[in-house]
C-alpha angles and dihedrals in degrees: 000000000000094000112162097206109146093218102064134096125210120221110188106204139027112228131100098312101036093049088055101044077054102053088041097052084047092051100051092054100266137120123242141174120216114207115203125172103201127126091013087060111010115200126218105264109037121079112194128032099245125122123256103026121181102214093182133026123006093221125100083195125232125003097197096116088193110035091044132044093211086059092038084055080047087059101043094054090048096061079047097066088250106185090206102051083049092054090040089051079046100050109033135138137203103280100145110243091349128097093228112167143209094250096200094051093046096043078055102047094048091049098049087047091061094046083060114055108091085213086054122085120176118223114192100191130108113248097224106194126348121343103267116273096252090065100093102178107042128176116199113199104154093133123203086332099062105167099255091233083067095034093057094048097053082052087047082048106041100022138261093291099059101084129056109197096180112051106216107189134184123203108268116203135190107259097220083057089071125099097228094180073074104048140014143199121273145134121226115269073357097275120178100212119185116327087359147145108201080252107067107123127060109230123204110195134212136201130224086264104039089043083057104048092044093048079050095054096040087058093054107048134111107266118198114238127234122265103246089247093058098054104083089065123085154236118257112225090226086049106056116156108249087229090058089044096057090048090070084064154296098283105052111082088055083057089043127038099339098054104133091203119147086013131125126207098223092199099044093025091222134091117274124237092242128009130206112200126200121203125209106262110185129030080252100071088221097112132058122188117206106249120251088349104135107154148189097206118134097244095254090056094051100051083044097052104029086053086066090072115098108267101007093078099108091039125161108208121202098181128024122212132239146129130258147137111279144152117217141147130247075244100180087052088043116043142054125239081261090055098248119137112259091212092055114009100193088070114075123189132214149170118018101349084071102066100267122128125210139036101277100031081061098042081047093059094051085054097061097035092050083050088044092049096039095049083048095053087039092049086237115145116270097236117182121220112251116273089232088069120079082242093055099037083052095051086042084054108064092026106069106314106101118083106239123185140187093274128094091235084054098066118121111266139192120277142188124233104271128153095256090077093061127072127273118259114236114237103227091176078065086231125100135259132234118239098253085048084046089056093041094049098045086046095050086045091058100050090046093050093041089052088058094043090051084050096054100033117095123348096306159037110280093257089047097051092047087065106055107076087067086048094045095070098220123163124189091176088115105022 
């Protein structure tokens, strides 16, 4: 289908994210056309053509909208008419505290849903290259498997840097997670950088005996194995996983990531036998990533090991690190805060090719992007969710709100949702807050403040505006 019509808006790919930019263009009152490629073109990992398909886990993690950011980002899409988060509540199965699903039942309900909608027509064609030039609002949600035909013209539009097509990520953990009667901050010689102090890494040192039980231990542990699809990809020599490199020997790490050279031990005034630096991760100061510390770990293996290391032992991770094929933007170089390409503003991306990791953060982003795109068609204001909502730190997030430096293990990477995205909450009692009243308060912060941004947004209140694509009368059938 090549249609012209002005109104319009295009959605590439039909997974999480696609399948939500779609229902919240419909639902705004505005056509739209979903292209899917399956079963025309199937992909590796993905094994019917229904929309929607959830190709890993089952598990759209935790469901405590104040004790987890994940279930607080749960909350907030479903005040936003999600239809994923409505086919996941229809669809669940008993998974504890978690939201798990009957993928089968909610591939198909997703799918049905669509079908539906009469401001909703299904494409199934791949969109080899760019979307043609006559397609003036275009949405691109073709996640970590972007057809390489796509994925090589957004490198031919942006450069060769633009696209990572192997995710290299090393563990992040909460700062004030960190034991820092055990570290302290300091650059190595010293040295400022760019932008900064002299002290702008936090160092965890090792002694002779600790270095070699970790590198022990490291050796050891349960490493995860790569998808079949992802075998064929290798290894860059800059990205090695820690684990690889301390097969080479024992040495090797202490020449590598973990030289503790031009640092000071300011409890012991000498230089330790081994270093881990952590580096800043978010504007907020809030987040560290272990340097240089990409990993292939299974994830209990890494909390269990890397907790080994001086002042990391009571660390809260909110990412864990590992390797794997992927496909994702230098968002924060690429987009605009309203996730359209610099380079070419008619194409808006959304879902895991942004940089974002994890179902609903990718469902989230087509969200945003499907409002962002529907408020532009309808010459609505583009108004961004407050970064104090899971929605808003997200988008943060992969805008403009990860420190990024002149070193390959300082590239932007993908991220879950986690409360150290999101602003601190000022303590008005002057005393200070536990962690479980910091995550309350910052939930109950959120909610409050997206509630304010869906009144104002658009013409009308969240449940009128719902409405109106059934009232408007469209009808895309012929494009």
């Amino acid at each position: 289908m090549r249609g012209s019509d002005n109104r319009i808006i295009h959605v590439v790919g039909g997974g999480l994210a696609g399948s939500e930019a779609a229902w919240q263009i419909a639902r705004a009152g505005v056509p739209v056309v979903l292209h899917e490629m399956r079963p025309v073109r199937p992909t590796e990992a993905h094994a019917t053509d229904r929309l929607a398909e959830l190709v890993c886990s089952n598990s759209f993690r935790a469901d405590d909208p104040e004790g987890n950011a994940v279930g607080l980002l749960h909350a907030e899409m479903r005040r936003c008419g999600s239809i994923v988060m409505a086919a996941a509540d229809r669809n669940q199965v008993p998974a504890g505290g978690a939201l798990a699903v009957d993928r089968d039942g909610f591939a198909a309900d997703v799918t049905a849903a669509l079908e539906a909608e009469p401001l909703i027509r299904i494409e199934r064609e791949e969109i080899a290259g760019l979307p043609p030039a006559d397609w003036d609002s275009v949405i691109v949600a073709t996640g970590p498997l972007t057809s390489p035909a796509l994925a090589q013209a957004i490198v031919d539009l942006t450069g060769t840097d633009s696209l990572a097509f192997f995710d290299a990520i090393a563990p992040i953990v909460h700062k004030d997670s960190i034991d820092m009667s055990r570290a302290w901050f300091q650059s190595r010689y010293d040295k400022p950088g760019p932008g900064g102090t002299g002290a702008d890494y936090i160092n965890c040192p090792l002694s002779k005996e600790e270095y070699a039980a970790f590198i022990d231990a490291l050796l050891a542990a349960d490493k995860t194995e790569f998808h079949e699809w992802e075998k064929a990809t290798p290894y860059f020599e800059g990205c090695l996983p820690i684990e690889v490199m301390a097969a080479r020997g024992p040495e090797t790490l202490r020449f590598g990531p973990m030289k503790p050279v031009g640092l000071t031990d300011p409890n012991t005034g000498k230089r330790p036998w081994a270093v881990v630096q952590l580096r800043q991760d978010n504007a907020l100061g809030t987040l560290y990533n272990i340097v240089g510390f990409q990993t292939k770990l299974k994830h209990s293996e890494q909390k269990r090991v890397f907790r080994m290391i001086p002042g990391l032992q009571n660390a809260v991770f909110a990412r864990l690190g590992g390797i794997h094929r992927n496909t994702f933007l230098d968002s924060p170089k690429l987009l605009d805060r309203s996730l359209r390409l610099r380079a070419e503003p008619r194409l808006r991306f959304a879902g895991q090719v942004t940089g974002v990791e994890g179902y609903v953060e990718s469902a989230a982003m087509g969200i945003l992007a499907g409002r962002f795109a529907a408020a532009e068609r309808l010459g609505h204001p583009i108004g961004e969710p407050p970064p104090t909502t899971a929605l808003g730190a997200l988008l943060g997030h992969i805008t403009g709100g990860h420190i990024s430096g002149q070193s390959a293990d300082a590239a932007f990477q993908p991220m879950n949702v986690n409360f150290g995205l999101f602003p601190p909450v000022e303590d008005v009692r002057g005393g200070r807050r536990g962690r479980k009243e910091r995550k309350q308060a910052i939930a109950r912060r959120a909610l409050a403040d997206l509630e304010r941004w869906l009144g104002t947004e658009g013409d009308g209140p969240p449940d009128e505006r719902h409405l109106q694509p059934r009232e408007a009368g469209l009808d895309i059938a012929t494009g």
